[in-house]
N, C-alpha and C positions, 0 to 999 in steps of 0.2 A: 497254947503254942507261944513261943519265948519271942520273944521283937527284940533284932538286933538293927543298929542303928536305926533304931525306928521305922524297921521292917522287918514282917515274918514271913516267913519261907511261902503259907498259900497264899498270900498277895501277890506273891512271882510266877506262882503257878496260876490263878486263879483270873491272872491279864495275859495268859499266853495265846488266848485266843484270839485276841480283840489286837493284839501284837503280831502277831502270826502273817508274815510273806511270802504270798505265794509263790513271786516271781523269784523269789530267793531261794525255794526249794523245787526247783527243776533242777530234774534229774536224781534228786535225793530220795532213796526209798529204804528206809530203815528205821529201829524201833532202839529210842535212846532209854536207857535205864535211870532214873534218880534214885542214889538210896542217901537221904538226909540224917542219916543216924536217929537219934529219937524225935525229928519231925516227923520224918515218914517216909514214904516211898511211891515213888510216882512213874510211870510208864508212858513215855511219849511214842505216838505212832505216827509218821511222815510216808502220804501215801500219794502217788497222783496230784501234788501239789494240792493235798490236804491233809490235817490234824486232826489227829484224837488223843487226849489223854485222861488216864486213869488213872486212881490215887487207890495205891497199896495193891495188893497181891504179888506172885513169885514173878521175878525180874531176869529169872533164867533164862537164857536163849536171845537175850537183848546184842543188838549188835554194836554197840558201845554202852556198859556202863560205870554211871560217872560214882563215886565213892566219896562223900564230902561231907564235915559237917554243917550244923547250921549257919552259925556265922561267919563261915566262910564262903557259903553259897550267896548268902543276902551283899557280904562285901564284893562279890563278882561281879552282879548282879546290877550293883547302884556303881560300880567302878570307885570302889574304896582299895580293892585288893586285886593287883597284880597275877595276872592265869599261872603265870612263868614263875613266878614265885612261890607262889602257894604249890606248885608241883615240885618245886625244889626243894620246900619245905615238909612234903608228903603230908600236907592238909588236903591234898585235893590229888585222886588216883582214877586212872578213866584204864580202864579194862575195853582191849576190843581195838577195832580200828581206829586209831588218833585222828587221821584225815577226818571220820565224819564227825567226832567230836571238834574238831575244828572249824566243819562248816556251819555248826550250830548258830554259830553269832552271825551269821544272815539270813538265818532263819526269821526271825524275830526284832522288831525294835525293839529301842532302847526301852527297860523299865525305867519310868519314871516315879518318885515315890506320892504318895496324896500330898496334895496343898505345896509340892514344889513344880514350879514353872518351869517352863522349858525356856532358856536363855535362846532368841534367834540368834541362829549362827551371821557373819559377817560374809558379805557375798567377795568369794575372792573371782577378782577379773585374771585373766590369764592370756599373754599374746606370747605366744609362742614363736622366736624369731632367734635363726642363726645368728650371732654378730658377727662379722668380716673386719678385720682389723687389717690392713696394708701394712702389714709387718711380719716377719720372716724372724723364728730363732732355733739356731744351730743347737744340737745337742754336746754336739763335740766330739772328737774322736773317739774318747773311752765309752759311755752311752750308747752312741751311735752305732759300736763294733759288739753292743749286747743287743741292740733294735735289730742288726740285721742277723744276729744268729738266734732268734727267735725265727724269722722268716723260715731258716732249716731246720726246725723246729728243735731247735738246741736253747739252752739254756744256760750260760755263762756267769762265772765269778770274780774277779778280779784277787789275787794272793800278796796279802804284803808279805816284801821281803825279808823282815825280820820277825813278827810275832806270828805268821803266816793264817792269817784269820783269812777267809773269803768272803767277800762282799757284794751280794746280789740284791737289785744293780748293782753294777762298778759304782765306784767311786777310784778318783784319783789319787787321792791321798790317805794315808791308814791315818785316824785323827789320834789316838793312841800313843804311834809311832810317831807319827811327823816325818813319814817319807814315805815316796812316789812308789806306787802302787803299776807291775808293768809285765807281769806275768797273766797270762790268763789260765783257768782249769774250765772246763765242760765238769755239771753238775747234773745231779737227775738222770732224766724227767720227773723219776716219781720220788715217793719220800713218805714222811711218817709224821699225821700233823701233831703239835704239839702245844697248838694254843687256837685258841677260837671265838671272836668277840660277836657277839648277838645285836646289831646293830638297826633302827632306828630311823637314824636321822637321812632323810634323803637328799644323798649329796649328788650335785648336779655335774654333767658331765660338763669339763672348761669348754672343749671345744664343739658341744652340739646345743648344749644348755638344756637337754633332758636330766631329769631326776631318775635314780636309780629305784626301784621297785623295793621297798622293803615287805618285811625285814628281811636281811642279808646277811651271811657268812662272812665275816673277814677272818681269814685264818693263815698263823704264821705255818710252813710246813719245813722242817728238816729237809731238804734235799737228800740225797745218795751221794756221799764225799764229800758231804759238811759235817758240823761238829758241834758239842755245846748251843751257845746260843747263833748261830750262823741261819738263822732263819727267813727264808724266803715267805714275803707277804701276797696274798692272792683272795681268789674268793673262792668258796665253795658251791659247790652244785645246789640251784638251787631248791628244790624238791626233797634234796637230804637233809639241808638243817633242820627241821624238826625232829629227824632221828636223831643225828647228833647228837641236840640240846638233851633228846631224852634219855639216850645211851638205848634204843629201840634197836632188837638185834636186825640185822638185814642179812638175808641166807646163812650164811654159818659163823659169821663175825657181828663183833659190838660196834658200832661203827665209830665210836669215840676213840682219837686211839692209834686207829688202822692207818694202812697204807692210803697212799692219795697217788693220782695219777694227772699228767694235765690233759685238756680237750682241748684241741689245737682248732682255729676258725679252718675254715678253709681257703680261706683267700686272703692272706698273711701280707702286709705291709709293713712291717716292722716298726708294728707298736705294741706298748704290753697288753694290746685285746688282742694281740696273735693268740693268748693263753684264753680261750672261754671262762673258763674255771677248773678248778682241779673237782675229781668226783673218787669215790672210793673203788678203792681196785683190789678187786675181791679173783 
C-alpha cells in the first residue's frame, strides 16, 4: 500500500478505533462507505454510540458514500488538503446524505501521524462583557428613513438623479455622479442571488461583542427593480449553505442561482437584523 505524505490509507483506518467518540456520535446511526480507489474499501458502521468497521466487500446500501483517492484521503486526514476544495475539484465525491458526511469529523479525533507530537494548544481565557460607552450616534436622516422601513418590513434604495443607479443602503451622495441622492424607490423583498462568499473568519458583533457562528453565507442578492450590479448584501439561511456551495438540488430547484426571499425578526427596531437572513423561495 502507497504512503502519501508519509501516511497510508490503513494507518487512518486501522486508528479509528482507538480515535472513535462516543459522545460525538449520539444520535448518529448510519453506515459510511469508503471506496479509496486501488487502496480499498472500507465500510464504517455507527451504531448506539458504537463502531464497526470492515475492510472491503459490496458498499451498496451505504448511507453515505465517500468516493476519494488515495492521496487525497491521507491529505484530509492529516489536514494537508482543504474538504471544500477537493469537492470543487471533484477529487473527493460523497453520494448520499452530505449532513451525515459532515458529521463525520466529530466522530473521531484528530489523526495524528507516528513520531509527530501533538503541539498543546494555548489556553484561550475568555470574559465575555458588553462595553457601555456614554455616547450616542445619529445615523442621519437618509439611513435612518431605510432603518425605519425595514421596521414595515420594506426595503428601500435611494436613486441618483442623473445616472439613476440605486443604492441599498442609501447613501447621500451618488460618488460617480457627485450629486445628492433624494428620490427614494421600495425594492424587493425577494430577488435572485448573484454572488456568494463562504466565510470563516468570525466577525464580532460591534455592539454585543458576540462572534458570529461560522461558517456563514454572505450573499450579494439582486433585489426586484434593481439592475446590473445594484446588489444588496445580506446573509443566507444558515442550514442552506452547504447546498448552495454544493449546487445540491432542494425539491425541484438547484439552489445556486434561485430566488431568495428575506425572513423578517419579529420584533423589528429598525436595524438591518430586522432582515434574519434571506432563505430560498421555492
Amino acid at each position: 500500500m502507497a504512503e502519501y505524505y508519509g501516511v497510508d490509507v490503513a494507518d487512518i483506518f486501522n486508528t479509528m478505533k482507538s480515535r472513535f467518540r462516543p459522545e460525538g456520535a449520539e444520535g448518529v446511526d448510519a453506515v459510511f462507505g469508503y471506496d479509496i480507489g486501488e487502496e480499498g474499501k472500507w465500510k464504517l458502521t455507527v451504531r448506539q454510540g458504537e463502531m464497526t468497521l470492515d475492510e472491503g466487500g459490496d458498499l451498496s446500501g451505504c448511507d453515505v458514500l465517500v468516493k476519494v483517492d488515495g492521496r487525497t484521503f491521507v491529505g484530509l486526514n492529516i489536514g494537508k488538503i482543504d474538504a471544500m476544495a477537493a469537492l470543487g475539484a471533484a477529487k473527493l465525491k460523497v453520494e448520499g446524505d452530505f449532513n451525515l458526511f459532515a458529521a463525520t469529523g466529530k466522530l473521531f479525533t484528530k489523526y495524528v501521524p507516528p513520531g509527530q507530537e501533538v503541539e498543546q494548544e494555548q489556553e484561550l481565557v475568555v470574559l465575555k462583557r458588553t462595553i457601555s460607552v456614554n455616547q450616542r450616534f445619529a445615523t442621519g436622516p437618509v439611513m435612518g428613513t431605510f432603518l425605519k422601513g425595514l421596521k414595515e418590513k420594506k426595503i428601500l434604495a435611494i436613486k441618483c438623479p442623473v445616472c439613476g443607479r440605486l443604492q441599498s443602503p442609501p447613501r447621500e451622495v451618488c460618488a460617480p455622479c457627485r450629486v445628492r441622492n433624494d428620490e427614494w424607490v421600495e425594492i424587493g423583498p425577494s430577488g435572485e442571488m448573484r454572488m456568494l462568499e463562504y466565510c470563516y473568519y468570525a466577525s464580532p458583533d460591534p455592539l454585543t461583542g458576540e462572534t458570529r457562528e461560522t461558517p456563514y453565507g454572505a450573499i450579494g442578492i439582486l433585489l426586484d427593480g434593481c439592475r446590473k450590479d445594484e446588489v444588496f448584501w445580506h446573509l443566507l439561511r444558515p442550514d442552506q449553505l452547504d447546498a448552495v456551495q454544493m449546487g445540491i438540488v432542494m425539491g425541484d430547484k438547484v439552489v445556486h442561482g434561485s430566488r431568495l426571499r428575506p425572513v423578517w425578526s419579529e420584533n423589528r427596531t429598525g436595524s438591518i437584523n430586522d432582515i434574519r437572513y434571506f432563505e430560498i423561495d421555492q
